[in-house]
C-alpha positions as CSV (number, residue, x, y, z in Angstrom):
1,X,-83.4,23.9,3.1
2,X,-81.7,22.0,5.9
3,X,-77.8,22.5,6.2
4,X,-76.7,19.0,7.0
5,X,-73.2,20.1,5.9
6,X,-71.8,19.2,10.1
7,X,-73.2,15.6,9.6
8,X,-70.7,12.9,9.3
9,X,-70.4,10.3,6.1
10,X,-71.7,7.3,6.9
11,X,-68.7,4.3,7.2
12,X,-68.6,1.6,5.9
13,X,-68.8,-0.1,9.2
14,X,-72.4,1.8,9.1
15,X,-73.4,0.0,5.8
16,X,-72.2,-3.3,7.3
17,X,-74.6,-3.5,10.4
18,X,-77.2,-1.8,8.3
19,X,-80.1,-4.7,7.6
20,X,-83.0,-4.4,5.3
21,X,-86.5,-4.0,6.6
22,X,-88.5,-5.0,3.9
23,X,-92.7,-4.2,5.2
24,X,-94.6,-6.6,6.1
25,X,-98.5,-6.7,4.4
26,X,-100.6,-6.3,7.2
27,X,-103.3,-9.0,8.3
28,X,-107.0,-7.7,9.4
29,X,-108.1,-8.8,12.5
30,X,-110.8,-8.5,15.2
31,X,-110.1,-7.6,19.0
32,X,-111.1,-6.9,22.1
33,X,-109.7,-4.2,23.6
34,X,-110.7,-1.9,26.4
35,X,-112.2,1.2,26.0
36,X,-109.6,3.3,27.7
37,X,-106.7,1.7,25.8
38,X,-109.0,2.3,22.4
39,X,-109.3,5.8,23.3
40,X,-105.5,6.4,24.3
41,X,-104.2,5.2,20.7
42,X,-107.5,7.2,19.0
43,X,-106.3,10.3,20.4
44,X,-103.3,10.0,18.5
45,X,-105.6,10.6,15.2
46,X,-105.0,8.3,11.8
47,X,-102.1,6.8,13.1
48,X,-103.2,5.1,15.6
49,X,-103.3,1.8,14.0
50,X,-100.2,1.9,12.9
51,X,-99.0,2.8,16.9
52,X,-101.2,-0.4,18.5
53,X,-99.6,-2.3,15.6
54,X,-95.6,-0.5,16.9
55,X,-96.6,-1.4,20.7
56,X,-97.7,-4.9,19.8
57,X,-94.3,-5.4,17.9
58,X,-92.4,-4.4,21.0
59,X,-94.0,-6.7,23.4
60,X,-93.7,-9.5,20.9
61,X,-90.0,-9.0,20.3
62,X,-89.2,-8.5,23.6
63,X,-91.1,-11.6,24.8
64,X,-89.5,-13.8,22.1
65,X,-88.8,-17.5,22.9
């Protein structure tokens, strides 16, 4: 059991900045990438999808017109 007993209650300043993510439903696609990038984001086992799809999200958001 984890004694979270020294954590803080949330405010309601908290709650009021807090937004709603709701999931997107993810889109199959073919790419081309290279093989050393492949590899990199394989080696991170079943998850790796899910971590090209975090890095692409990045870039995009932080490239946003």
């Amino acid at each position: 059991m984890i004694d979270t007993s020294d954590i803080p209650p949330l405010s309601e300043s908290f709650f009021d900045k807090a937004a709603l993510h709701v999931p997107r439903k993810p889109v199959s696609v073919t790419m081309h990438v290279d093989s050393d990038v492949l590899a990199w984001f394989q080696k991170h086992g079943d998850q790796s999808e899910q971590l090209m799809n975090a890095a692409l999200r990045i870039y995009a958001e932080a490239h946003h017109e």
